[in-house]
N, C-alpha and C positions, 0 to 999 in steps of 0.2 A: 262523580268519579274523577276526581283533581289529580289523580295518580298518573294517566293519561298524560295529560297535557306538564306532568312533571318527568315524566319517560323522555316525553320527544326536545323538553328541553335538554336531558342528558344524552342524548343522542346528537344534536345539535354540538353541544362539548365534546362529544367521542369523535367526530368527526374533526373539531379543529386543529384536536390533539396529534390526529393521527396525520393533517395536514401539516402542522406547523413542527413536526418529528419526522415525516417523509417514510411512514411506517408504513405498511399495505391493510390491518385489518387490527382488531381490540381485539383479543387474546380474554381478557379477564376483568370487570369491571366491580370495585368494593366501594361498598354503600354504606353508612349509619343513618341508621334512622334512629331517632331519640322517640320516647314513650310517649310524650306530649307533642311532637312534630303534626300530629293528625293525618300521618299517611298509615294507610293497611299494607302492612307488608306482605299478604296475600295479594292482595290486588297490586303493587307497588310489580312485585313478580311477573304477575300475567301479564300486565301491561308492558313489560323489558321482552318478553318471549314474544310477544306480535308486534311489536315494535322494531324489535333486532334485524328482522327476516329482510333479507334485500340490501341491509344497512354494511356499514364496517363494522358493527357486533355482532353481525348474523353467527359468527363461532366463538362470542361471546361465551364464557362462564357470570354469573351474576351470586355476588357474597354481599347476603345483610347483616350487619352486624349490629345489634340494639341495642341503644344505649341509653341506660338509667336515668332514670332521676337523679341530679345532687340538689343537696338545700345545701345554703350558707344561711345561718342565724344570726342576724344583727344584734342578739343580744348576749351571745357567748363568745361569738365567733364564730364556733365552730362548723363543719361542714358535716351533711349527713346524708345517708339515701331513707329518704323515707318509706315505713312497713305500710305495704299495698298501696291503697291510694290516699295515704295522708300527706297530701302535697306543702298540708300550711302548717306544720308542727312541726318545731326542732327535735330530734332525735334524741339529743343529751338534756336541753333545759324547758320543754316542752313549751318556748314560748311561740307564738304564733304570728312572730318578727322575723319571716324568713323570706329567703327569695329564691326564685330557682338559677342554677347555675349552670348546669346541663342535662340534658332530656330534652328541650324543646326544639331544635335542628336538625337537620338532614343537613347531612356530609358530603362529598364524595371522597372518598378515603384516597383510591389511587384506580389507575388505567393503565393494564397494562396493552403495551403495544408489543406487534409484530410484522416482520417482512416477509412476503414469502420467500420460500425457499427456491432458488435456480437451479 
């Protein structure tokens, strides 16, 4: 479970953020996970909920947002999302000269901060 050990690195960044802005606590944290990144975003989840607790996310919201497969085709050009898991077939020229372009990364989209209120 690498999902773990990829939580408390973002928690790690949640905390610089909130240092290096002078904010008191993370409001709201937005994620991508790509299809081919090999995180569960079940478990990706649970791990941000037992992680948060004590932390400056502890009133964290947490938004996954998933993101596709692209193929680019070296031999059309063209770019595609490939149907279900045919990761190695161009979409328009069915050649099998492609490469992936996005699906394979985790993001972090954005962090929002907050002060409290006096």
């Amino acid at each position: 479970m690498h999902e773990y050990s990829i939580v408390a690195s973002l928690m790690e960044l949640c905390e610089e953020q909130v240092f290096i802005h002078q904010a008191d606590f993370v409001s709201n944290v937005v994620v991508g996970l790509g299809e081919r990144c090999g995180v569960n975003p079940h478990l990706f989840e649970s791990a941000f909920e037992n992680y948060k607790v004590g932390s400056v996310c502890e009133k964290s919201g947490l938004e996954i947002r998933n993101i596709r497969v692209k193929l680019s085709c070296i031999c059309c050009r063209q770019e595609s999302y490939p149907h279900g898991l045919e990761y190695g077939v161009c979409g328009f020229c069915g050649s099998r000269e492609v490469k992936i372009i996005e699906g394979q990364d985790m993001l972090l989209l954005s962090v929002e901060l907050q002060k409290e209120e006096s």
